[in-house]
N, CA, C and O of each residue as an XYZ file, in Angstrom:
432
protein
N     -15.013    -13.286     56.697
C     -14.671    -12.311     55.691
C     -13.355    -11.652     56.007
O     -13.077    -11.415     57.183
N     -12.560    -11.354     55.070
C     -11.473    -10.768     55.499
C     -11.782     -9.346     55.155
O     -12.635     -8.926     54.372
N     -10.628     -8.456     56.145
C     -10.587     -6.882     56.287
C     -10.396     -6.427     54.764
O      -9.867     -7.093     53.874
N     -10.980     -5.059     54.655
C     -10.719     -4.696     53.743
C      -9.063     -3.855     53.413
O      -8.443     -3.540     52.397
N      -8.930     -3.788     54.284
C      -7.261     -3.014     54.433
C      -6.467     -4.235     53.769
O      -5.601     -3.889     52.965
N      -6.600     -5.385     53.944
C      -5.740     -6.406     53.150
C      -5.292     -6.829     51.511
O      -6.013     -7.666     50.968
N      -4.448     -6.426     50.939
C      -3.880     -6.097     49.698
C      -3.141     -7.384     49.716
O      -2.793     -7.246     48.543
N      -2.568     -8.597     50.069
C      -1.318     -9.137     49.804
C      -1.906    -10.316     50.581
O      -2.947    -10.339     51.239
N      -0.940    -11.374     50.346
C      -0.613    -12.523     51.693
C      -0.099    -12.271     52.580
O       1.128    -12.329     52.492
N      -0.570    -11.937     53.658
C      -0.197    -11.687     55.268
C      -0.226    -10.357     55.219
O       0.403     -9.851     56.148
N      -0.738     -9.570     54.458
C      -1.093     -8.169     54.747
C      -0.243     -6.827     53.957
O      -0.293     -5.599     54.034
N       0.730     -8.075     52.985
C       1.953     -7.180     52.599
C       1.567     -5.785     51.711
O       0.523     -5.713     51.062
N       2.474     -4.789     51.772
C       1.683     -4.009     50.425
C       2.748     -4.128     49.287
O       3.814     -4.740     49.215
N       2.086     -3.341     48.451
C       2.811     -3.563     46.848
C       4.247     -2.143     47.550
O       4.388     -1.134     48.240
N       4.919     -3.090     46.727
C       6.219     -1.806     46.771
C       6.612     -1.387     45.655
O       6.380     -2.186     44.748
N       7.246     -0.213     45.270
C       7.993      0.100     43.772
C       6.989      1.454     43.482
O       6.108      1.919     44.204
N       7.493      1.923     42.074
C       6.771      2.893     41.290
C       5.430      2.346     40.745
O       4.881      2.972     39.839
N       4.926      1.338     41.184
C       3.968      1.203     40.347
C       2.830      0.846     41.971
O       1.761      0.280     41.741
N       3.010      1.044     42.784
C       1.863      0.732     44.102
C       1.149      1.733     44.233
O       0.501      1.706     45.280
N       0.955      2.829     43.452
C      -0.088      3.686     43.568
C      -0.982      3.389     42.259
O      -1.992      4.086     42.357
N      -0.999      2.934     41.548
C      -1.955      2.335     40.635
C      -1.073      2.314     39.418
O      -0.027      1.668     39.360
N      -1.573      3.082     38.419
C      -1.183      3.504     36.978
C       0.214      4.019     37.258
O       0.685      4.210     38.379
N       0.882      4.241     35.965
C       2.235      4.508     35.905
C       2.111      5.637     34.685
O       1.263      5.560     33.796
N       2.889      6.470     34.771
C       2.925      7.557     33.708
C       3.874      7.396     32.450
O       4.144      6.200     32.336
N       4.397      8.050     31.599
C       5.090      8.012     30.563
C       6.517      8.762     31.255
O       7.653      8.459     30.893
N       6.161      9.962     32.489
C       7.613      9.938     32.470
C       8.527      8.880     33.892
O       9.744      8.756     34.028
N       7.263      8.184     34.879
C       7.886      7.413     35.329
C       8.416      6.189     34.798
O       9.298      5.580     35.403
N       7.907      5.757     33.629
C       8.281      4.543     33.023
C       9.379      4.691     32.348
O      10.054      3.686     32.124
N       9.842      6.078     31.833
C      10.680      5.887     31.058
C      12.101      6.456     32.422
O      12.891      7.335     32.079
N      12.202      5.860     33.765
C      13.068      6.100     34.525
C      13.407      4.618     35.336
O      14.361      4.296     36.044
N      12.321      3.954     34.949
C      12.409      2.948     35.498
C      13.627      1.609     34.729
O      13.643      1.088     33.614
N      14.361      1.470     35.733
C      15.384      0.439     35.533
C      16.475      0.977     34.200
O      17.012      2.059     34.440
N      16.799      0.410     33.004
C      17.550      1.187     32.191
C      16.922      1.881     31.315
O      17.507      2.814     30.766
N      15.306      1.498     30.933
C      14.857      1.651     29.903
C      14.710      3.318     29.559
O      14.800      4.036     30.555
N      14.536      3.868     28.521
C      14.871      5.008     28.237
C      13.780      4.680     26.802
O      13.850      3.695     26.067
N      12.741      5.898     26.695
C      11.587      5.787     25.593
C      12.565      6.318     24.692
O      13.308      7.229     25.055
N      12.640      5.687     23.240
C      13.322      6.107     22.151
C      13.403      7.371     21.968
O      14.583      7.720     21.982
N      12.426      8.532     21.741
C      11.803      9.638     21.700
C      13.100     10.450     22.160
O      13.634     11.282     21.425
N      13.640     10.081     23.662
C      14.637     10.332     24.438
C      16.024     10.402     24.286
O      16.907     11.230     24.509
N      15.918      9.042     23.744
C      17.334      8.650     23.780
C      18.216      8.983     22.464
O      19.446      9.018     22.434
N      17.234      9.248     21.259
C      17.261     10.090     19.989
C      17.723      9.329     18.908
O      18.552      9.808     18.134
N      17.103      7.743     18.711
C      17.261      6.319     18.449
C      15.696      6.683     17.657
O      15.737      6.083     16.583
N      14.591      7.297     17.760
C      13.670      7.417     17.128
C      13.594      8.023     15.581
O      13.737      9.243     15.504
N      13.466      7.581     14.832
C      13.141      7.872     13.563
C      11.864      7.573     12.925
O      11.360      6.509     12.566
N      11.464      8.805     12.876
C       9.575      9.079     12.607
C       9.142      8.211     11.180
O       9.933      8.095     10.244
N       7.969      7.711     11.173
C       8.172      7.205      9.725
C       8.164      8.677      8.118
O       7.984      9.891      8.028
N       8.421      7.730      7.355
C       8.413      9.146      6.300
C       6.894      9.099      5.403
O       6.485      8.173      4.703
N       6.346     10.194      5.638
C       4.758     10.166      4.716
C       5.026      9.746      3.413
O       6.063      9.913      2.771
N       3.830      9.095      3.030
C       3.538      8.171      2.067
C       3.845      9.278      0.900
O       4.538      8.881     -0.037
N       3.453     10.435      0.880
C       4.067     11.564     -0.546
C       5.232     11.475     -1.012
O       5.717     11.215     -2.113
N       5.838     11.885      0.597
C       7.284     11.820      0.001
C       8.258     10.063     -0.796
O       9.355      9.828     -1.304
N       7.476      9.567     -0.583
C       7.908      7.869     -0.792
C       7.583      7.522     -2.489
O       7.810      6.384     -2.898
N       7.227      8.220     -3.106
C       6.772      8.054     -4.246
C       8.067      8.073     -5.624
O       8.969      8.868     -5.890
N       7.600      6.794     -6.256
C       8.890      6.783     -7.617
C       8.295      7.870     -8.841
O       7.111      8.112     -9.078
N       9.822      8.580     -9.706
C       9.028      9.078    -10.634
C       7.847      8.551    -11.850
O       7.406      7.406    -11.749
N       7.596      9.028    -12.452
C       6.672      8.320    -14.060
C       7.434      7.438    -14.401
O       7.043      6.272    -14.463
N       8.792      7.822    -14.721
C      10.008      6.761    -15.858
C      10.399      5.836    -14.898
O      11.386      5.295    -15.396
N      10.148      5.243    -13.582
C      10.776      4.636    -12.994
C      10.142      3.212    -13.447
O      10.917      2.336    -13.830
N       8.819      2.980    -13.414
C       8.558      1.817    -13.681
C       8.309      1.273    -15.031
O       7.945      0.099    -15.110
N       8.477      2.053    -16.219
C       8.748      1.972    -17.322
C      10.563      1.663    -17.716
O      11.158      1.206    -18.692
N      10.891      2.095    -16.625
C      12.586      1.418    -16.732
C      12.955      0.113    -16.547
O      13.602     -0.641    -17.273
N      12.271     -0.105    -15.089
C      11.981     -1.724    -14.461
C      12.068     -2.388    -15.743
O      13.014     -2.953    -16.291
N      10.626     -2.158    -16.171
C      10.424     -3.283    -17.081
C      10.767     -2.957    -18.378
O      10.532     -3.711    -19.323
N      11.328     -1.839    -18.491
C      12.285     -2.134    -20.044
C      13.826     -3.024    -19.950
O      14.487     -3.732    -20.709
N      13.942     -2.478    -18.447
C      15.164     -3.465    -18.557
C      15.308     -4.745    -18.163
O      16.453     -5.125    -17.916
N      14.079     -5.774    -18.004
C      14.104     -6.565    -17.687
C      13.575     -7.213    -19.041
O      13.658     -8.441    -19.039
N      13.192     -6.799    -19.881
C      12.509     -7.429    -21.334
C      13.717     -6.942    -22.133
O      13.987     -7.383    -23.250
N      14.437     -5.997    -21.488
C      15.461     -5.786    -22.953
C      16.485     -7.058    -22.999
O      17.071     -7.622    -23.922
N      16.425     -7.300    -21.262
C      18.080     -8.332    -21.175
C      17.518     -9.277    -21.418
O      18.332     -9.981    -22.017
N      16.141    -10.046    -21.304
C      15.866    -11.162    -21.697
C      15.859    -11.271    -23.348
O      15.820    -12.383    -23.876
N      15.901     -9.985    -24.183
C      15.510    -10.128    -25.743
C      17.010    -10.170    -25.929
O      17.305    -10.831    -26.925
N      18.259     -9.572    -25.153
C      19.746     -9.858    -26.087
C      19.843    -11.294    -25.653
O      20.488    -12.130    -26.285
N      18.849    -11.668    -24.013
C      19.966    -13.100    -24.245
C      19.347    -13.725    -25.416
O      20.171    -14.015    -26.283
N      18.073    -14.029    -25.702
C      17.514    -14.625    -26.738
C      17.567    -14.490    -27.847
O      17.312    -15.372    -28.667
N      17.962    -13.183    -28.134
C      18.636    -13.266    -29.890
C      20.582    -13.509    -29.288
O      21.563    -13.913    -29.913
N      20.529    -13.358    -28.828
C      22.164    -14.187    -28.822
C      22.007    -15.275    -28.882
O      22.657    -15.734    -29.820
N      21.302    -16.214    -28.210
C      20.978    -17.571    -28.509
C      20.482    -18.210    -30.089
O      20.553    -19.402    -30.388
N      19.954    -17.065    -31.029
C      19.182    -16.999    -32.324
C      20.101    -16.909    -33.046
O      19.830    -17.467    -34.109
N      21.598    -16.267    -33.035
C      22.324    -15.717    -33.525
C      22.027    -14.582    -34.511
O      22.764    -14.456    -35.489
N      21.192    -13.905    -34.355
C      20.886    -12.609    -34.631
C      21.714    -11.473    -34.242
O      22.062    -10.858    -35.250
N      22.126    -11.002    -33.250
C      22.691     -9.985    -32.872
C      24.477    -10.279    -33.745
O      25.149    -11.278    -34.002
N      24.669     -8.508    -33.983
C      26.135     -8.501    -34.966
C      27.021     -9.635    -34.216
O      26.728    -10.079    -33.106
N      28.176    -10.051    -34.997
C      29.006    -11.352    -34.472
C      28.688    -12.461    -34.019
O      27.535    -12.405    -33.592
N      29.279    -13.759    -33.861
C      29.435    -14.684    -33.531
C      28.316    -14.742    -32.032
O      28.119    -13.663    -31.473
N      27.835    -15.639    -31.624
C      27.294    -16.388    -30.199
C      29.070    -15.663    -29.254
O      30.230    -16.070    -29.202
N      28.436    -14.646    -28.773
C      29.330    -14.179    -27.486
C      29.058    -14.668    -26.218
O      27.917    -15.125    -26.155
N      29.669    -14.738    -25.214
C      29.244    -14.432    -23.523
C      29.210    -13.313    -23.038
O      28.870    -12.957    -21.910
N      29.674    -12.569    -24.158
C      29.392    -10.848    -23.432
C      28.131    -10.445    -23.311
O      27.576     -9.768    -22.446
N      27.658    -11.065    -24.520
C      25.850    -10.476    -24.943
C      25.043    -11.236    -23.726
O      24.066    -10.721    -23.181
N      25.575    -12.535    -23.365
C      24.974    -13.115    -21.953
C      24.961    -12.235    -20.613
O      23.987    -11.991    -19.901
N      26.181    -11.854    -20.465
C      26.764    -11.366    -19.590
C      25.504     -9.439    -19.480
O      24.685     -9.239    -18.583
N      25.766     -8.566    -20.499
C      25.033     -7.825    -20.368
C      23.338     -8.102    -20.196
O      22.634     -7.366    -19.505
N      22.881     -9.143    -20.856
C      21.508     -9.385    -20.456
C      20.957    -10.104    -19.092
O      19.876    -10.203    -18.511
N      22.387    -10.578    -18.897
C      22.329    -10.579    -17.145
C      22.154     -9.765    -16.553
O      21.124     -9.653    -15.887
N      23.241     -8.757    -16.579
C      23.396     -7.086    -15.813
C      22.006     -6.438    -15.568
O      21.519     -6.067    -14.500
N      21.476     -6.394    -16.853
C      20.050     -5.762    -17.210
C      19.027     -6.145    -16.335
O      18.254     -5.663    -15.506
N      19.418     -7.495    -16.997
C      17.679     -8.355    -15.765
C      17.838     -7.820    -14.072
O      16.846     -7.475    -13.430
N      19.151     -7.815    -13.525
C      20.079     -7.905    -12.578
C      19.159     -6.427    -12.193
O      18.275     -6.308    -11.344
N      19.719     -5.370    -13.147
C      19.468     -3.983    -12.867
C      17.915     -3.874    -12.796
O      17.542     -3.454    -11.701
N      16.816     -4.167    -13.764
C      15.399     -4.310    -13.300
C      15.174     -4.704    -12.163
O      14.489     -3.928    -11.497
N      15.650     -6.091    -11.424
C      15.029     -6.485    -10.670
C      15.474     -5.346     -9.310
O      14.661     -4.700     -8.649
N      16.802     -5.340     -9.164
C      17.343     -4.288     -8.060
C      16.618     -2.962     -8.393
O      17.059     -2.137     -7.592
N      15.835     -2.458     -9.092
C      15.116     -1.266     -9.341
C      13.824     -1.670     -9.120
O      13.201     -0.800     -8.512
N      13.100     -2.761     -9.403
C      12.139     -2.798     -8.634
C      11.769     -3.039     -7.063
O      10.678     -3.035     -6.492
N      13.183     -3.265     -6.552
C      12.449     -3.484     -4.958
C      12.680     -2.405     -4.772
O      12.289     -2.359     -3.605
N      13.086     -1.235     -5.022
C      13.341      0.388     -5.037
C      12.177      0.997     -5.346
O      12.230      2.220     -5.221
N      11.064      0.525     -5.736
C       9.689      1.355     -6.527
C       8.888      1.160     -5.351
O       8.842      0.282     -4.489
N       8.187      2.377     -5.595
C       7.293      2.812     -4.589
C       5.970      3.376     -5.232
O       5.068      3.804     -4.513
């Protein structure tokens, strides 16, 4: 049976901040470069779910402006809308769809 005093191969003991067992929060955060965010002032808390909230009109905008630009491109295509088959009327029902979609990854 071997001694109980024996910790290691050939008897060695543990060396460093951590050979007395457990390690704490403020020895860890001294050890080598590391530095706990908290500290170093790199931490940014998350923001509560209240404050994260879109108004009423926000998602009634989304999707008005994503059905409005799809209805000019399609009556531009119908030739319905005043004047001639434009690329402008393309061009704005692009913008639109463009602007819904960039407003919906914004909704909360």
């Amino acid at each position: 049976m071997a001694p109980k005093g024996r910790t290691g191969p050939g008897r060695a003991q543990r060396k460093g901040a951590s050979s007395g067992g457990r390690t704490t929060v403020a020895s860890r955060s001294r050890i080598g470069r590391y530095t706990a965010p908290e500290q170093s002032g790199k931490y940014t808390p998350p923001v509560p779910k209240g404050v994260r909230k879109s108004p009423r009109w926000f998602g009634a905008a989304v999707l008005g402006l994503l059905v409005l630009g799809v209805l000019v491109i399609l009556l531009n295509y119908l030739t319905v809308l005043p004047g001639a088959t434009s690329a402008w009327y393309l061009v704005a029902g692009l913008v639109m769809i463009f602007g819904g979609f960039v407003m919906a990854t914004r909704y909360h």
